[in-house]
C-alpha positions as CSV (number, residue, x, y, z in Angstrom):
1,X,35.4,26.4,67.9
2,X,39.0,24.9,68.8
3,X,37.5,21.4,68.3
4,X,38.6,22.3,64.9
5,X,41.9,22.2,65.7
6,X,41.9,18.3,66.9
7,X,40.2,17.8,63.3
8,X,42.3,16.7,60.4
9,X,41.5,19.9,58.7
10,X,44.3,22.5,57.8
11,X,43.9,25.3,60.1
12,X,45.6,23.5,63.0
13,X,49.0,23.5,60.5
14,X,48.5,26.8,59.0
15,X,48.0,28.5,62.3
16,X,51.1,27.0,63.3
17,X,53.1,27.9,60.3
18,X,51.9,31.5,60.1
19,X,52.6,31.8,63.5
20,X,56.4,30.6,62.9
21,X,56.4,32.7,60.1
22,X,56.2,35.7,62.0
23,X,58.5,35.2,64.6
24,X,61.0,34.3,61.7
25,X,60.4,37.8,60.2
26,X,60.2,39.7,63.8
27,X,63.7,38.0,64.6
28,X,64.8,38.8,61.2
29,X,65.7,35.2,60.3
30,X,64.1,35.6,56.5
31,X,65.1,32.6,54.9
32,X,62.9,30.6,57.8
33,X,60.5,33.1,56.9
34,X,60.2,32.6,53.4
35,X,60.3,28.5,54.2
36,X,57.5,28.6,56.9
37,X,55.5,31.0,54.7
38,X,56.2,29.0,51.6
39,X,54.9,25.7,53.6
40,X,51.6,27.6,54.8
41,X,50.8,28.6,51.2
42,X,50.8,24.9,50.6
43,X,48.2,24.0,53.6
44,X,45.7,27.3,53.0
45,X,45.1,30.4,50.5
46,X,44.9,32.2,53.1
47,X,48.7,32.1,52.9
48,X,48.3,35.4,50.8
49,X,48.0,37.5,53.8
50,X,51.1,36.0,55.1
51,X,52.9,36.2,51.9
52,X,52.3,40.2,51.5
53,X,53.2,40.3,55.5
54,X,56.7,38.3,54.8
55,X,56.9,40.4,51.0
56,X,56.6,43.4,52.5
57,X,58.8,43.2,55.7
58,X,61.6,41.7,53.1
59,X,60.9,44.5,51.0
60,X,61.7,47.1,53.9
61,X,65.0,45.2,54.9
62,X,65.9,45.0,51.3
63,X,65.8,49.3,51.0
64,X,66.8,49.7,54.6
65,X,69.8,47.5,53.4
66,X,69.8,45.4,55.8
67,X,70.4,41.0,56.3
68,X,72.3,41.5,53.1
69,X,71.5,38.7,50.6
70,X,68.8,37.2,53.7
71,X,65.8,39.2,52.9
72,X,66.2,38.3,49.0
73,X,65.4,35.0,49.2
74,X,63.5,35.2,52.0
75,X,61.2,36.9,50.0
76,X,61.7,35.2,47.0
77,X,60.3,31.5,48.5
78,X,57.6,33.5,50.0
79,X,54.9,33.1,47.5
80,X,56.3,29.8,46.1
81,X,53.7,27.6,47.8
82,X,50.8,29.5,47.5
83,X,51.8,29.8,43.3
84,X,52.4,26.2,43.1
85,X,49.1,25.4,45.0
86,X,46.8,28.3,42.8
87,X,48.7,26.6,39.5
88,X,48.1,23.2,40.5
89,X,44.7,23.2,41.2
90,X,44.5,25.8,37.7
91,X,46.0,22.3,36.1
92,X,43.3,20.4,37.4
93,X,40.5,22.0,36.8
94,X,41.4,23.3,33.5
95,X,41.0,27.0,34.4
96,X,44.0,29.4,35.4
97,X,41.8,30.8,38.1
98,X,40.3,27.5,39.1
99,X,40.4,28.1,42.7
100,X,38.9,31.3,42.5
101,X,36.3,29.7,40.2
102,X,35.4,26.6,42.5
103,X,35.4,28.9,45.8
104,X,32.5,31.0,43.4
105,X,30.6,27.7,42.1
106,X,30.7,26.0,45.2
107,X,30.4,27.8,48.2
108,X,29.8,31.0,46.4
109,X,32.1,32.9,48.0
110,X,34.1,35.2,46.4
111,X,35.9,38.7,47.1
112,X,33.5,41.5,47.0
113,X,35.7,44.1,49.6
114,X,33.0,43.2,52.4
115,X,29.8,44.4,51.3
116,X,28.6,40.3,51.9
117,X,29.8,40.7,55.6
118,X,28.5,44.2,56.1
119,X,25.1,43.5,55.0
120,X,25.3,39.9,56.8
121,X,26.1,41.7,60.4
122,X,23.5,44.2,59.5
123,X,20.3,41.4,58.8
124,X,21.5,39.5,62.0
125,X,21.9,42.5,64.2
126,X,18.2,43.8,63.1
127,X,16.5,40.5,64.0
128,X,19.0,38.2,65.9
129,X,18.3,35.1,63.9
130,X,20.3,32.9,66.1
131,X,22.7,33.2,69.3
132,X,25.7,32.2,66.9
133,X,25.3,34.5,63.9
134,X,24.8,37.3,66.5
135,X,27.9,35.7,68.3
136,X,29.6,36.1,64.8
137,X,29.5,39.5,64.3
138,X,30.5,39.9,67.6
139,X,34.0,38.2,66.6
140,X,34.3,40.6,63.6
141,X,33.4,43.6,66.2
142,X,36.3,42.5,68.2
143,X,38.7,41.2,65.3
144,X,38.6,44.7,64.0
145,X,38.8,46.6,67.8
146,X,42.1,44.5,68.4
147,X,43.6,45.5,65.6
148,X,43.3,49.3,66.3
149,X,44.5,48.4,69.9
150,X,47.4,46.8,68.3
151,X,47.5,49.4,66.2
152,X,47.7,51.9,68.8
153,X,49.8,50.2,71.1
154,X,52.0,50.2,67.9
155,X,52.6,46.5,67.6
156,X,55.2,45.7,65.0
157,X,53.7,46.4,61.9
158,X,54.0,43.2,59.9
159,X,51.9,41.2,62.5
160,X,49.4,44.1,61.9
161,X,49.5,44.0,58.3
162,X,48.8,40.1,58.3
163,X,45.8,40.6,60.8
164,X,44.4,43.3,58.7
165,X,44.9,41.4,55.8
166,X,43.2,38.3,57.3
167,X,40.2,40.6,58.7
168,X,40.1,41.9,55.4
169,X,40.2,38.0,53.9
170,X,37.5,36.9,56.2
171,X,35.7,39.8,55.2
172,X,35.6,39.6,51.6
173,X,35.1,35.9,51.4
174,X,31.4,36.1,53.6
175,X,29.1,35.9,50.6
């Protein structure tokens, strides 16, 4: 599936961006952060995972009192892409939930806290339609088992709180 990446689709840029975005809030560096994560919300939704992850770690340095002013803005420019990108396609299709709404009329696809992806590894697992949707729920088996090894292994916890968020993402979105 990396062929994807040599597309001129937006994962490529996101991927990079959330990665930066993460070293910028590991190394504490939050106005970076809240750029890179700003930029990402621009290329993909799926920004919100990294938006909570940068929130939250800014949050954290904000009570621990730490960075000073740093984590403020950081924190602050976070979201700022991801807004601008939900309002502006709200402005175009009329709707202040448009995205929501075109993700639903469209591809119907919309949050329902799994059930879609539960029920879709179940069906393929009971009569192995095809080596790739078998192969599928494989890659959610082992998205999830990852992130209890990193959670074990007690990797630092906003990279776990943006994988579980983008587990969770992937999850909900399967309809």
């Amino acid at each position: 599936m990396s062929i994807v990446l040599s597309m001129a689709y937006s994962e490529a840029m996101f991927c990079a961006a959330a990665v930066w975005a993460l070293v910028f809030v590991l190394e504490r560096n939050w106005v970076a952060a809240g750029l890179v994560t700003a930029a990402a919300g621009l290329v993909r939704p799926t920004a919100a995972a990294l938006v909570l992850a940068v929130g939250l770690a800014a949050l954290v340095a904000v009570l621990k009192r730490r960075d000073g002013w740093a984590p403020w803005v950081g924190g602050a420019l976070a979201p700022v892409g991801l807004v601008g990108y939900l309002a502006w396609v709200g402005s175009r299709t009329g709707e202040w939930n448009g995205w929501f709404t075109l993700q639903s009329q469209g591809w119907d696809s919309r949050f329902d806290g799994g059930v879609a992806t539960v029920d879709f590894s179940l069906q393929v697992l009971g009569d192995a339609r095809s080596v790739l949707e078998v192969t599928t729920v494989g890659f959610i088996a082992g998205a999830l088992a990852l992130l209890a090894v990193g959670w074990r292994r007690r990797v630092e916890w906003p990279l776990l709180v943006y994988a579980a968020v983008c587990s969770r993402w992937t999850c909900a979105r399967t309809g």
